[in-house]
mmCIF file of the N, C-alpha and C atoms, coordinates in Angstrom:
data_MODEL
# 
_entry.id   MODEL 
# 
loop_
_atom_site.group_PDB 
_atom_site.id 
_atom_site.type_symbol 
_atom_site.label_atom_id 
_atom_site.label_alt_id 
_atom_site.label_comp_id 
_atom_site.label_asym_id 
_atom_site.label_entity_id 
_atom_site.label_seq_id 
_atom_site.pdbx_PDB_ins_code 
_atom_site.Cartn_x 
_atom_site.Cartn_y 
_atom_site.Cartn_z 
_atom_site.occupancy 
_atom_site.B_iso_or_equiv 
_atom_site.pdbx_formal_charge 
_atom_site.auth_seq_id 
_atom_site.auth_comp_id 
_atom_site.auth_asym_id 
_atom_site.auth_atom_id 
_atom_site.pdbx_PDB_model_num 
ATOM 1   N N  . UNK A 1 1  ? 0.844   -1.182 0.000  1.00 0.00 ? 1  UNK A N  1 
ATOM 2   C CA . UNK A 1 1  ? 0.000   0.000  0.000  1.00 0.00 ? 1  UNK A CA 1 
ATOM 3   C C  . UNK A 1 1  ? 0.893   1.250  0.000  1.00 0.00 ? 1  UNK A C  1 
ATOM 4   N N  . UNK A 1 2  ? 0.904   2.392  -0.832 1.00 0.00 ? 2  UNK A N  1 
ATOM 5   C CA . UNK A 1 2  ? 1.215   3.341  -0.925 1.00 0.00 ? 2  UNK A CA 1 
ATOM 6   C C  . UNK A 1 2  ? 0.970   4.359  -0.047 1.00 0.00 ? 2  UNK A C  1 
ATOM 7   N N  . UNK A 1 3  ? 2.085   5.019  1.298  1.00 0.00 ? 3  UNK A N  1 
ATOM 8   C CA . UNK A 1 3  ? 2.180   6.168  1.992  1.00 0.00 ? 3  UNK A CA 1 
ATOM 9   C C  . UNK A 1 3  ? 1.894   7.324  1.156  1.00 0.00 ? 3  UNK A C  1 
ATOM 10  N N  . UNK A 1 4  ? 0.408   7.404  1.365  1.00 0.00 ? 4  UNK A N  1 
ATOM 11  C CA . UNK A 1 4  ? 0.243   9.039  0.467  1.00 0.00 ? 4  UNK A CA 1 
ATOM 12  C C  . UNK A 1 4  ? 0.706   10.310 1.417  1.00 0.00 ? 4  UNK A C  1 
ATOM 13  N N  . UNK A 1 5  ? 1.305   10.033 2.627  1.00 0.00 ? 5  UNK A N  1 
ATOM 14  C CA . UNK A 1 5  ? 1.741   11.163 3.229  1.00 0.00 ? 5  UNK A CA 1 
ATOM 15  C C  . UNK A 1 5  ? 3.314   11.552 2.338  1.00 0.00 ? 5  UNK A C  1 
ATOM 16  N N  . UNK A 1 6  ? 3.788   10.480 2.616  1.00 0.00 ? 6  UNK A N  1 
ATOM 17  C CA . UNK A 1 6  ? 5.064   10.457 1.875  1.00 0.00 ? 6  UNK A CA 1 
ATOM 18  C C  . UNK A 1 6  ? 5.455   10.955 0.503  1.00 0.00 ? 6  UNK A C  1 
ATOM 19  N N  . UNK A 1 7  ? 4.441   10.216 -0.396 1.00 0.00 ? 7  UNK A N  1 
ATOM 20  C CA . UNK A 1 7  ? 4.040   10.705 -1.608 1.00 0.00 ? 7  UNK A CA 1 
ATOM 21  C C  . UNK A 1 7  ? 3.843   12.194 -1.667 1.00 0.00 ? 7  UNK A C  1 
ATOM 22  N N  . UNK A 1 8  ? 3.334   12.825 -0.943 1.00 0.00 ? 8  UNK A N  1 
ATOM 23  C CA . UNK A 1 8  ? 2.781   13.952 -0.987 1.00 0.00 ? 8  UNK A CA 1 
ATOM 24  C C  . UNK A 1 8  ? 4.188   15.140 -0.296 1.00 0.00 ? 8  UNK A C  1 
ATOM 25  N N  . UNK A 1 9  ? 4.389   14.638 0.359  1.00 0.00 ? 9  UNK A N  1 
ATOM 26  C CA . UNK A 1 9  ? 5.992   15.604 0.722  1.00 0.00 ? 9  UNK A CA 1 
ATOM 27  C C  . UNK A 1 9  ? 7.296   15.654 -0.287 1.00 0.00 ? 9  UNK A C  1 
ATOM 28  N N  . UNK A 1 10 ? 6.799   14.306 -0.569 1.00 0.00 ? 10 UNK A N  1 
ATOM 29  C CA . UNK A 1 10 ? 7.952   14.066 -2.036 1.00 0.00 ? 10 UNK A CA 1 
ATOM 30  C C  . UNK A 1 10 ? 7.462   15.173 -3.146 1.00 0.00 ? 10 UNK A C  1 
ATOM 31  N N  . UNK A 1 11 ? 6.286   15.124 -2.619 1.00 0.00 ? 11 UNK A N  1 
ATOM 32  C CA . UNK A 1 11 ? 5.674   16.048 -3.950 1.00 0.00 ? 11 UNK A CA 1 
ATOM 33  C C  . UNK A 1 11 ? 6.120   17.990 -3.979 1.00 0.00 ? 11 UNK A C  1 
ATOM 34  N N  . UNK A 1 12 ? 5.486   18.025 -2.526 1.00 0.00 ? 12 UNK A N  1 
ATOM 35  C CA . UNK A 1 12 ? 6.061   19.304 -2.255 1.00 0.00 ? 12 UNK A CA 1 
ATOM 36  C C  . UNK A 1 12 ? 7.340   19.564 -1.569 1.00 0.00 ? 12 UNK A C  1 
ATOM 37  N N  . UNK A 1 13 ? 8.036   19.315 -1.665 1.00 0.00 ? 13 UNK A N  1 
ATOM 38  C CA . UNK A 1 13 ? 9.692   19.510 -0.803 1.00 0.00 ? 13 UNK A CA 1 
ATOM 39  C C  . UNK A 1 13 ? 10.456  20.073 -1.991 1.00 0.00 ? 13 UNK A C  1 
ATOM 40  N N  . UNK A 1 14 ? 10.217  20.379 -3.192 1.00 0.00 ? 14 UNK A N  1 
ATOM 41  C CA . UNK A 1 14 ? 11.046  20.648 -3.861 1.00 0.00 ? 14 UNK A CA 1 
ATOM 42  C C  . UNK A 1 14 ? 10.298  22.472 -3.893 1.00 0.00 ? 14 UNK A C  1 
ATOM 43  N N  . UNK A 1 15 ? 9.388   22.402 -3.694 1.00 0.00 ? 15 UNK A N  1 
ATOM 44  C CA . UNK A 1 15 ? 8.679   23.958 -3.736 1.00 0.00 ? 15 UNK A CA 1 
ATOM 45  C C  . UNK A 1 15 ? 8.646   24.798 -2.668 1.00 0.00 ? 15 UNK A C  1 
ATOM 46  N N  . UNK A 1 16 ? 9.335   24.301 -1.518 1.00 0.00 ? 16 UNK A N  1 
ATOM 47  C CA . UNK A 1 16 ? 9.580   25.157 -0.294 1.00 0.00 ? 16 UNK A CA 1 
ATOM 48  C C  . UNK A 1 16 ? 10.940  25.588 -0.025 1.00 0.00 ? 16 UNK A C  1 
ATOM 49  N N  . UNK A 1 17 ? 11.008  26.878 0.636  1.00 0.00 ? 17 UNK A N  1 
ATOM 50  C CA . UNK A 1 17 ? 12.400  26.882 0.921  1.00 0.00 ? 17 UNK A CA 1 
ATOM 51  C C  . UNK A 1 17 ? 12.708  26.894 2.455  1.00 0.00 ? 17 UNK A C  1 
ATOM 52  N N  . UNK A 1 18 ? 11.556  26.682 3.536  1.00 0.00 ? 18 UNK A N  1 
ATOM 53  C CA . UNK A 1 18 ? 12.260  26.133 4.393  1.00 0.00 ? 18 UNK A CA 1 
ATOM 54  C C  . UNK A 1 18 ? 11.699  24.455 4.669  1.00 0.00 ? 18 UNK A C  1 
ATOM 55  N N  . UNK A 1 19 ? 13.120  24.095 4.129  1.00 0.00 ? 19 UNK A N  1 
ATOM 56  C CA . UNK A 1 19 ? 12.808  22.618 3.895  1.00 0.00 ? 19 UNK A CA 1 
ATOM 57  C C  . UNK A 1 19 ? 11.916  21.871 5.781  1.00 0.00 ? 19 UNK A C  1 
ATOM 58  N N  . UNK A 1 20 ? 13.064  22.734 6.704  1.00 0.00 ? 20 UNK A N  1 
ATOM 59  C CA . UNK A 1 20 ? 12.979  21.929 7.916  1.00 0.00 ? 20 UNK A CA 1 
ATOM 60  C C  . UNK A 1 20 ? 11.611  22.275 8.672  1.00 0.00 ? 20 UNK A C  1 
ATOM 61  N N  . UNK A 1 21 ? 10.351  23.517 8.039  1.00 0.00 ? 21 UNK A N  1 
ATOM 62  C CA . UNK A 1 21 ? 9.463   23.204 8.698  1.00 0.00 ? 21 UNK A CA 1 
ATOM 63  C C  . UNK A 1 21 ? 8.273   22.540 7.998  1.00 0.00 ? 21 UNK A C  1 
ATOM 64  N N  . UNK A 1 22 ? 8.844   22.246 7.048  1.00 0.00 ? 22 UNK A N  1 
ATOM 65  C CA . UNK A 1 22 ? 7.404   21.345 6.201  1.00 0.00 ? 22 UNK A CA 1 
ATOM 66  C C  . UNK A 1 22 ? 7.329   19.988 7.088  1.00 0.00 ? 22 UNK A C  1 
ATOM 67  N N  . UNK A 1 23 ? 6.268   19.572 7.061  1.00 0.00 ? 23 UNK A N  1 
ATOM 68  C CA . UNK A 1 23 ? 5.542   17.918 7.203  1.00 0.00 ? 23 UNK A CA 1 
ATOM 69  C C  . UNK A 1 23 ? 4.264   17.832 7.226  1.00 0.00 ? 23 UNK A C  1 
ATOM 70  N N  . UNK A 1 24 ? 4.087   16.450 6.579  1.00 0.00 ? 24 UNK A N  1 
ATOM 71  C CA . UNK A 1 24 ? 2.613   16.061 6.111  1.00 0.00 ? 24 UNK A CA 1 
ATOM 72  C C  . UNK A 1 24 ? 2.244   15.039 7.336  1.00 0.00 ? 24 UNK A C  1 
ATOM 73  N N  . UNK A 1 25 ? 1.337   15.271 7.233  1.00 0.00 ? 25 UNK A N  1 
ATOM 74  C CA . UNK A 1 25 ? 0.736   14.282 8.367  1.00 0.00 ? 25 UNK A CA 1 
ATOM 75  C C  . UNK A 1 25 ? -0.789  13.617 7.588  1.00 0.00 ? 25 UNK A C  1 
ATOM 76  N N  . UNK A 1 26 ? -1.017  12.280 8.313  1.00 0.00 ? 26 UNK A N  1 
ATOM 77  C CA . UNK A 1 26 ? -2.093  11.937 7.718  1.00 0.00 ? 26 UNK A CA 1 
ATOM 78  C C  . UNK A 1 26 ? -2.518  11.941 9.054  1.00 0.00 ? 26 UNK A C  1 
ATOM 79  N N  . UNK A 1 27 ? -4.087  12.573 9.042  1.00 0.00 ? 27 UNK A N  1 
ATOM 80  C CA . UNK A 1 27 ? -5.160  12.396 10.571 1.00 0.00 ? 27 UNK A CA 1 
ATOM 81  C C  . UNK A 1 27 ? -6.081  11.794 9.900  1.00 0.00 ? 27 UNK A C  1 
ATOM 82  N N  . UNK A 1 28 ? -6.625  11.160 11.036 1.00 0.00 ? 28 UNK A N  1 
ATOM 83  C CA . UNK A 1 28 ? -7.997  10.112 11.152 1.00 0.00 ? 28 UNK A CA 1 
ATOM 84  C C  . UNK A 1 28 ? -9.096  11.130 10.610 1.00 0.00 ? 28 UNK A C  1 
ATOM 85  N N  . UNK A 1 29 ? -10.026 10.310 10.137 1.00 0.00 ? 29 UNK A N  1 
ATOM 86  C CA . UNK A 1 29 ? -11.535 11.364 9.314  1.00 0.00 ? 29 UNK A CA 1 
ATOM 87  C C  . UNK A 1 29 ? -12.590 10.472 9.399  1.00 0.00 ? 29 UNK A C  1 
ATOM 88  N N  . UNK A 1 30 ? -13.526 11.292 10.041 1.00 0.00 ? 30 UNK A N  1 
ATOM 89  C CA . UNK A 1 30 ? -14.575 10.518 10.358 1.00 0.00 ? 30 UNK A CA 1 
ATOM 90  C C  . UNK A 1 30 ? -15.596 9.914  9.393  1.00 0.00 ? 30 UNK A C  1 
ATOM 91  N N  . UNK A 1 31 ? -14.974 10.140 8.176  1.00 0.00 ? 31 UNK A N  1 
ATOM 92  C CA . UNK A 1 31 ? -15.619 9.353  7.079  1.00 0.00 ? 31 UNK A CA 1 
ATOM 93  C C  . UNK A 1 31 ? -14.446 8.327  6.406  1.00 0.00 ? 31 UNK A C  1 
ATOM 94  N N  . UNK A 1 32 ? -14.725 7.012  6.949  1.00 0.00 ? 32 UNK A N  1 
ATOM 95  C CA . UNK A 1 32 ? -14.042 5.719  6.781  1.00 0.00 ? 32 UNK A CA 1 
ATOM 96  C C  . UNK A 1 32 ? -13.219 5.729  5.257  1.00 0.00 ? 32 UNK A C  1 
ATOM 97  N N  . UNK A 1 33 ? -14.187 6.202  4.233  1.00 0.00 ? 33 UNK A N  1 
ATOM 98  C CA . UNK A 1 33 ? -14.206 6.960  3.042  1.00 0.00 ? 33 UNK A CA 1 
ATOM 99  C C  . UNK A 1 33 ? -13.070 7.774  2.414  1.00 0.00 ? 33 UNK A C  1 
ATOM 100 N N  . UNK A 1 34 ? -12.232 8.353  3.685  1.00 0.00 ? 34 UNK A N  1 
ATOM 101 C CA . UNK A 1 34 ? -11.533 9.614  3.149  1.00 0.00 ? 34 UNK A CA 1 
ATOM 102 C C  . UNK A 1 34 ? -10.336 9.108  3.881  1.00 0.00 ? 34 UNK A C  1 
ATOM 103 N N  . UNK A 1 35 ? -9.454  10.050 3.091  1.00 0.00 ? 35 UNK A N  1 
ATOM 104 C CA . UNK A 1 35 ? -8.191  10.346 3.755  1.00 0.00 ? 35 UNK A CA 1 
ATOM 105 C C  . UNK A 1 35 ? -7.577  11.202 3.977  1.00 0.00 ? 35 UNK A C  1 
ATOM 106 N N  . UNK A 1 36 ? -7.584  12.190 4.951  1.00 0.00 ? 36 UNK A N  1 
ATOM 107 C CA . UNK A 1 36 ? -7.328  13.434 5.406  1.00 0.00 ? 36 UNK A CA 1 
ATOM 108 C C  . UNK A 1 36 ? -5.523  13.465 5.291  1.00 0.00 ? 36 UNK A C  1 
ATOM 109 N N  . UNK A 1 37 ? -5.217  14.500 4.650  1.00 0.00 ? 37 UNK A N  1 
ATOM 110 C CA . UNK A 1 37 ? -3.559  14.717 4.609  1.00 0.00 ? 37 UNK A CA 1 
ATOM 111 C C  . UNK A 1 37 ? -3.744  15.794 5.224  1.00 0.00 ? 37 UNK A C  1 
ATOM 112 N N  . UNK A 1 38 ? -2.562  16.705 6.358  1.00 0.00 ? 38 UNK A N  1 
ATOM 113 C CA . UNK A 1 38 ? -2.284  18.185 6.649  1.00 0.00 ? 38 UNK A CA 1 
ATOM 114 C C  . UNK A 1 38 ? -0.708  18.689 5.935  1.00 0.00 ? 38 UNK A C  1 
ATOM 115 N N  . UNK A 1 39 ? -0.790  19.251 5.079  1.00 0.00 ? 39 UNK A N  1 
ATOM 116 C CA . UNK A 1 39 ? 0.468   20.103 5.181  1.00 0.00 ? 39 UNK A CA 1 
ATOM 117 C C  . UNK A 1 39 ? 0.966   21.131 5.825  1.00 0.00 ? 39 UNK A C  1 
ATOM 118 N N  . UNK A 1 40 ? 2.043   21.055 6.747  1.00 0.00 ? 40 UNK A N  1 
ATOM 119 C CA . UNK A 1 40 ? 2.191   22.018 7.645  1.00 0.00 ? 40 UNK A CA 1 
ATOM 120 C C  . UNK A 1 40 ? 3.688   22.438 7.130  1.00 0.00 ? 40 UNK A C  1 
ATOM 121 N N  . UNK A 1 41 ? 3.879   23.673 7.153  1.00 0.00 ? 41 UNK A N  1 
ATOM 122 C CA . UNK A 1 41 ? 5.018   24.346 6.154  1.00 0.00 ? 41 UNK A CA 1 
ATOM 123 C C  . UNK A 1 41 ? 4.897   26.356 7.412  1.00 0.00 ? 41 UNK A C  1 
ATOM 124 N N  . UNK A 1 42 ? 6.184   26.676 6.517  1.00 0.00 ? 42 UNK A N  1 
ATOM 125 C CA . UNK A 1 42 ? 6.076   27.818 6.969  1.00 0.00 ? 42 UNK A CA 1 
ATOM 126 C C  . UNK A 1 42 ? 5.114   29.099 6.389  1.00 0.00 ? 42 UNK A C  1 
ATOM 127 N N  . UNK A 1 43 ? 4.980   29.930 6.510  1.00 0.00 ? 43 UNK A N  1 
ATOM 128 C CA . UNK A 1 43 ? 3.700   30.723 5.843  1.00 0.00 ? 43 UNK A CA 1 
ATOM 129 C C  . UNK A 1 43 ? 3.816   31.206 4.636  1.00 0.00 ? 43 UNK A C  1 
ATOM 130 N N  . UNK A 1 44 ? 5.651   31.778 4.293  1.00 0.00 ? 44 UNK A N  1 
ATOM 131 C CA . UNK A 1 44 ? 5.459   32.024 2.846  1.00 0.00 ? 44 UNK A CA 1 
ATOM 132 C C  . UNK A 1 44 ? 5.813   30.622 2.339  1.00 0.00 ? 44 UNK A C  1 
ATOM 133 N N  . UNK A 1 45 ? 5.788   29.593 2.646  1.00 0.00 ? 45 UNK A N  1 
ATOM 134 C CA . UNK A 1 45 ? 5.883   28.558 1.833  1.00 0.00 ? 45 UNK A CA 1 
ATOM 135 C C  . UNK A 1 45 ? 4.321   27.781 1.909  1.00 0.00 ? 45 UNK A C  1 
ATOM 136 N N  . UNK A 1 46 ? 3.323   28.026 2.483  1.00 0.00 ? 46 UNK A N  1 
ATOM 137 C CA . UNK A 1 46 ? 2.384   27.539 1.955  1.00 0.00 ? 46 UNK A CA 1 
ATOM 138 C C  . UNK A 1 46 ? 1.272   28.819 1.247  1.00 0.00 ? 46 UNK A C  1 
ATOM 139 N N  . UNK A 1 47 ? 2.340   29.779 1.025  1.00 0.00 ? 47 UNK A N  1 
ATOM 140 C CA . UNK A 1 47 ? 1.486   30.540 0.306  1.00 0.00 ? 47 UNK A CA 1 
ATOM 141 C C  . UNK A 1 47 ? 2.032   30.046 -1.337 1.00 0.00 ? 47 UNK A C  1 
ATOM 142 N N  . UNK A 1 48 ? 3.280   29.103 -1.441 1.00 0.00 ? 48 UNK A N  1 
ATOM 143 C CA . UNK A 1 48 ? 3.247   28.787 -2.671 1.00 0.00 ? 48 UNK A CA 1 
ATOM 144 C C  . UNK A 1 48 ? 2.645   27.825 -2.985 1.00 0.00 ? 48 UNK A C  1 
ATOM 145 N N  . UNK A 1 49 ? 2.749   26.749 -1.774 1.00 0.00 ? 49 UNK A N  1 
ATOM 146 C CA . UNK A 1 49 ? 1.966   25.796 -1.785 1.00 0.00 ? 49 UNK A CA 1 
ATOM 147 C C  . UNK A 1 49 ? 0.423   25.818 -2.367 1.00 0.00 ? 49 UNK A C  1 
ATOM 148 N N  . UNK A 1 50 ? -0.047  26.583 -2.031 1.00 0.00 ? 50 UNK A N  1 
ATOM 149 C CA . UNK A 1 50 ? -1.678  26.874 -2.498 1.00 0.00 ? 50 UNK A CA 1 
ATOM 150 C C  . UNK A 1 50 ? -1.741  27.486 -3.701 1.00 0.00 ? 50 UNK A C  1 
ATOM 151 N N  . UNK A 1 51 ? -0.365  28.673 -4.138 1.00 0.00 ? 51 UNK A N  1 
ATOM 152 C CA . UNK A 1 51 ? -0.384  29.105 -5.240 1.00 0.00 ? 51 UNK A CA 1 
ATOM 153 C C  . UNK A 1 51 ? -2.020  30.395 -5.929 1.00 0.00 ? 51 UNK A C  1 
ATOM 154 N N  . UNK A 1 52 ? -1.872  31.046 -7.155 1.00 0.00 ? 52 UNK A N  1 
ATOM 155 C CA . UNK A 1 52 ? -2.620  32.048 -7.411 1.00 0.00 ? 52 UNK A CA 1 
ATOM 156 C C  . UNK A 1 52 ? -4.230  31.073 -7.054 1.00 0.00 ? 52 UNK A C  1 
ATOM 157 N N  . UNK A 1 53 ? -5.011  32.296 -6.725 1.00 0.00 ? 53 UNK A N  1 
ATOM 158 C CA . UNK A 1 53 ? -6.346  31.327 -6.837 1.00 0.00 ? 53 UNK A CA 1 
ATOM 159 C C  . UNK A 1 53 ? -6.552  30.037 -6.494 1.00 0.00 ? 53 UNK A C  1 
ATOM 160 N N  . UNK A 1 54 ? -5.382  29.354 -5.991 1.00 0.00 ? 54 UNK A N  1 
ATOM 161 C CA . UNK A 1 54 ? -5.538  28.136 -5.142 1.00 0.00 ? 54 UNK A CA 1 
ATOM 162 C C  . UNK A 1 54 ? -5.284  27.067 -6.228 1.00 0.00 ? 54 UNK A C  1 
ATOM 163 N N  . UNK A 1 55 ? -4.357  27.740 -7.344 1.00 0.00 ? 55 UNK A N  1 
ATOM 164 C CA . UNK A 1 55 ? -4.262  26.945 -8.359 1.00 0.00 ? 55 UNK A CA 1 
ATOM 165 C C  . UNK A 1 55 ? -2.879  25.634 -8.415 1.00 0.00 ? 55 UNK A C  1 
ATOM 166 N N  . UNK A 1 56 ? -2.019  26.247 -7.394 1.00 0.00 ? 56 UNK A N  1 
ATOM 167 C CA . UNK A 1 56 ? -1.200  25.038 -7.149 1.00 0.00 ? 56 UNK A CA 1 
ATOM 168 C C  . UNK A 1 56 ? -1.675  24.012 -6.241 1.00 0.00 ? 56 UNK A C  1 
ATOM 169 N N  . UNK A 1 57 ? -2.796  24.118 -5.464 1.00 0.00 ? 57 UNK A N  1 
ATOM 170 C CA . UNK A 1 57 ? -3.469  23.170 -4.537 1.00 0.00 ? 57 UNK A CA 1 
ATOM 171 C C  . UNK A 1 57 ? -4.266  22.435 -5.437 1.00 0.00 ? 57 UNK A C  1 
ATOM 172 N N  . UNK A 1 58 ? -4.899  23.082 -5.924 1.00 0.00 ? 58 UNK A N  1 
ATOM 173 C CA . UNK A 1 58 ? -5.880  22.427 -7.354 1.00 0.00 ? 58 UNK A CA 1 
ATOM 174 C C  . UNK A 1 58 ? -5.071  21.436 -7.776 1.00 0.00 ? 58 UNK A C  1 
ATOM 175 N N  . UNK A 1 59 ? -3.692  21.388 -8.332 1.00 0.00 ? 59 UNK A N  1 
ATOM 176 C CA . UNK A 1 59 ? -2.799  20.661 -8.577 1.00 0.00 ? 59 UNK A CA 1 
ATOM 177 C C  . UNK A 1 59 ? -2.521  19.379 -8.125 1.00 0.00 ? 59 UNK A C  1 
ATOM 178 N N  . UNK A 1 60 ? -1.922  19.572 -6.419 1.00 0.00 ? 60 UNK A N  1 
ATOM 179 C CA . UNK A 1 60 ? -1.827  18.992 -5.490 1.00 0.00 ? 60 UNK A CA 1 
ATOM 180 C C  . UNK A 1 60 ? -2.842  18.059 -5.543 1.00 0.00 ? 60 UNK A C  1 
ATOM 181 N N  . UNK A 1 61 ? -3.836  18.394 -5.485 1.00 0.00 ? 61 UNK A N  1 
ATOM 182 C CA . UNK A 1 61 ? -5.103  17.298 -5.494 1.00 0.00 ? 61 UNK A CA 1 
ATOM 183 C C  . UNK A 1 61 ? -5.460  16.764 -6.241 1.00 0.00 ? 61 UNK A C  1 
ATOM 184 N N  . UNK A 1 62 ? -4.769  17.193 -7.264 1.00 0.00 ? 62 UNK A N  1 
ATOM 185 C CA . UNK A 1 62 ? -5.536  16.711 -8.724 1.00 0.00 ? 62 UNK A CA 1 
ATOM 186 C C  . UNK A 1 62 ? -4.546  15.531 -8.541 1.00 0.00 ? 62 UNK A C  1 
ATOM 187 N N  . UNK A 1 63 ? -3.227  15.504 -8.336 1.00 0.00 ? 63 UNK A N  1 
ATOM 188 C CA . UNK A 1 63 ? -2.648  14.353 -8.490 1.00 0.00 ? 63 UNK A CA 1 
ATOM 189 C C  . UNK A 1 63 ? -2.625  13.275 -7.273 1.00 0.00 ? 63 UNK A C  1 
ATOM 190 N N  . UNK A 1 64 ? -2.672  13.667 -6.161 1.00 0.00 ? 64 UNK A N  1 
ATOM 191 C CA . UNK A 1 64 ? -3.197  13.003 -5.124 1.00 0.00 ? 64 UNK A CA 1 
ATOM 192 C C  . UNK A 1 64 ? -4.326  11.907 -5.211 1.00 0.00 ? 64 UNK A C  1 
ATOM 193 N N  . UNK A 1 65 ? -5.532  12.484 -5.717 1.00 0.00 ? 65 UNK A N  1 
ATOM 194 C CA . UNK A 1 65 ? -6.517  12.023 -6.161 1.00 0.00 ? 65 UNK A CA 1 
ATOM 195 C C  . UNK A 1 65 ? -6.375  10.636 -7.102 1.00 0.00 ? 65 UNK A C  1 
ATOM 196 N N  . UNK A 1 66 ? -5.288  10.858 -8.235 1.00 0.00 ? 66 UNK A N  1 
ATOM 197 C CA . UNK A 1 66 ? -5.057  9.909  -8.899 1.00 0.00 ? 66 UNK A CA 1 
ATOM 198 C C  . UNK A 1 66 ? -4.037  8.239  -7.751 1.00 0.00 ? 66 UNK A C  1 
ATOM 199 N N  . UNK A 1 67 ? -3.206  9.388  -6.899 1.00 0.00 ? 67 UNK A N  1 
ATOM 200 C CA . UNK A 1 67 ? -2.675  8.238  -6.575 1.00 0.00 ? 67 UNK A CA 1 
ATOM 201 C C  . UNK A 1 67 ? -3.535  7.547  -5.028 1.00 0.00 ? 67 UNK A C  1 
ATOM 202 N N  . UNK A 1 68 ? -4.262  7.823  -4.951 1.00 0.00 ? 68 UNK A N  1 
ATOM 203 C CA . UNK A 1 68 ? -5.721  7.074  -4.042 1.00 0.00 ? 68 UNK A CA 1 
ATOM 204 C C  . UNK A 1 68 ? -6.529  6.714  -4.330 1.00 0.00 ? 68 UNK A C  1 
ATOM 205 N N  . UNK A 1 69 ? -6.511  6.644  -5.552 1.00 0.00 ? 69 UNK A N  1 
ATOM 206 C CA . UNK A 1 69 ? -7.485  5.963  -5.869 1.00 0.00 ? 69 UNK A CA 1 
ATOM 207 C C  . UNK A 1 69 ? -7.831  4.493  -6.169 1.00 0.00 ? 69 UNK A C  1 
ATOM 208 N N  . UNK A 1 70 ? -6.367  3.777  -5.777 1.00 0.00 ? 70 UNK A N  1 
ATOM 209 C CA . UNK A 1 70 ? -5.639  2.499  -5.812 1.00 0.00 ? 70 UNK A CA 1 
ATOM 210 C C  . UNK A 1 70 ? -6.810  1.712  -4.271 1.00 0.00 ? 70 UNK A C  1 
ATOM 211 N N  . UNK A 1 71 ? -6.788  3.371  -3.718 1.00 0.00 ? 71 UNK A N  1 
ATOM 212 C CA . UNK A 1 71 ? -7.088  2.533  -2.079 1.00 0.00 ? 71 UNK A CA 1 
ATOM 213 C C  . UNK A 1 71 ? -8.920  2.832  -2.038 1.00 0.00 ? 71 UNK A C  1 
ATOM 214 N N  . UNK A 1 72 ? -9.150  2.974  -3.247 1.00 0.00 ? 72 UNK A N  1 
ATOM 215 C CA . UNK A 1 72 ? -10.984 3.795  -3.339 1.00 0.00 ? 72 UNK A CA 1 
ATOM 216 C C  . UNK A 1 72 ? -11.204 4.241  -2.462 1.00 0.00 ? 72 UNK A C  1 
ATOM 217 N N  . UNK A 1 73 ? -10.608 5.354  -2.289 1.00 0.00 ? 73 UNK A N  1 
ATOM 218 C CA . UNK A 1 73 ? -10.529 6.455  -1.392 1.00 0.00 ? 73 UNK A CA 1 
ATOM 219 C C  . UNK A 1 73 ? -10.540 8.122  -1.485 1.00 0.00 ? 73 UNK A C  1 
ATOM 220 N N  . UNK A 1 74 ? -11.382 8.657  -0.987 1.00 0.00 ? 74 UNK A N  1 
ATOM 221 C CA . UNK A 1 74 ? -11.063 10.275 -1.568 1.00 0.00 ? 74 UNK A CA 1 
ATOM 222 C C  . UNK A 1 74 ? -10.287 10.752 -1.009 1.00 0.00 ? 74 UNK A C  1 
ATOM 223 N N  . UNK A 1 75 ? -9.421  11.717 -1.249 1.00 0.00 ? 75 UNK A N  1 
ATOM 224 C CA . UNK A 1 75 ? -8.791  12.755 -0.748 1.00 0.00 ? 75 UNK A CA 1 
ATOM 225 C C  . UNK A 1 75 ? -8.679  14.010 -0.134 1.00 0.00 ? 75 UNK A C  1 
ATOM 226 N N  . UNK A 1 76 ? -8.226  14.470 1.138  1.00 0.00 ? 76 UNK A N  1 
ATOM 227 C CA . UNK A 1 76 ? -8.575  15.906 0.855  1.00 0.00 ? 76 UNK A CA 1 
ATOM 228 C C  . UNK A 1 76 ? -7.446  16.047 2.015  1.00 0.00 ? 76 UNK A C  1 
ATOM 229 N N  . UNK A 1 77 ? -6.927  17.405 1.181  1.00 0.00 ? 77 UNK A N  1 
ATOM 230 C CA . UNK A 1 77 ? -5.631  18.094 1.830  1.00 0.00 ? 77 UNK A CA 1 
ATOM 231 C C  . UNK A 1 77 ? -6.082  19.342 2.255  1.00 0.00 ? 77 UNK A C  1 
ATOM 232 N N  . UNK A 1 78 ? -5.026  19.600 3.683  1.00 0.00 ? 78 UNK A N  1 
ATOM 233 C CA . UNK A 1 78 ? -5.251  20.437 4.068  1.00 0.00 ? 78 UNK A CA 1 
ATOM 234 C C  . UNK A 1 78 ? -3.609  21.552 4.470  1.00 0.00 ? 78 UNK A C  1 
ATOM 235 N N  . UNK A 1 79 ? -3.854  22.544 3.857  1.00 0.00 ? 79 UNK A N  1 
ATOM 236 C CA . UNK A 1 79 ? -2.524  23.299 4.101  1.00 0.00 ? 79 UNK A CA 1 
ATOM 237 C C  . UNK A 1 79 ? -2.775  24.490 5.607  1.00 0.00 ? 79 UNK A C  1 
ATOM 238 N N  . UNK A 1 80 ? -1.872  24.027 6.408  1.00 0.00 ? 80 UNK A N  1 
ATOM 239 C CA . UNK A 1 80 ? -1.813  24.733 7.850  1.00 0.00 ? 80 UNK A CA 1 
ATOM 240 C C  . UNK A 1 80 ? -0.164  25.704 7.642  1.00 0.00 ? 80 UNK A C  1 
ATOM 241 N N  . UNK A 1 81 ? 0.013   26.821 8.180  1.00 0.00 ? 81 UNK A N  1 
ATOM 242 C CA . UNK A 1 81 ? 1.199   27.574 8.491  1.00 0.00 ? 81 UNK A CA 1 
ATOM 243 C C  . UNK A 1 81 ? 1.326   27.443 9.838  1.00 0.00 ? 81 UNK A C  1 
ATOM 244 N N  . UNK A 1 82 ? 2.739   27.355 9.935  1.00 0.00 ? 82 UNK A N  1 
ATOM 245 C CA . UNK A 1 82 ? 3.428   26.999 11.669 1.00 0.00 ? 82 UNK A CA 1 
ATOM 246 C C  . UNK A 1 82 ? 4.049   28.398 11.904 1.00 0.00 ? 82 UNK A C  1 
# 
């Protein structure tokens, strides 16, 4: 089974520049259904993270989506600043 937390830091670690406060976390969701990711990053780095209009998150999910779907599972990310 594929760590979509992992997956997903692999994904964004190359788009932050402070590498040492990013991490993804996967939390429990009360719909059996889903799989809750958090990205937690510093503030101007999840302002790239989310990108214009929320168009690099759009992204993010768009490919996420593809790789969960192995586990018929939805997705949904969430970007937090530390």
């Amino acid at each position: 089974m594929v760590e979509l937390d992992k997956v997903l830091y692999n994904l964004v670690l190359p788009m932050v520049d402070d590498v040492n406060s990013l991490d993804v976390r996967q939390m429990p969701s009360l719909n059996e259904n889903e799989i809750v990711l958090y990205v937690y990053a510093a503030n101007e780095d999840i302002a790239k993270l989310v990108g214009r209009q929320g168009s690099m998150a759009v992204a993010l999910r768009s490919m996420m989506s593809v790789a969960s779907h192995a586990q018929k599972k939805r997705i949904s990310i969430k970007f937090e600043s530390i």
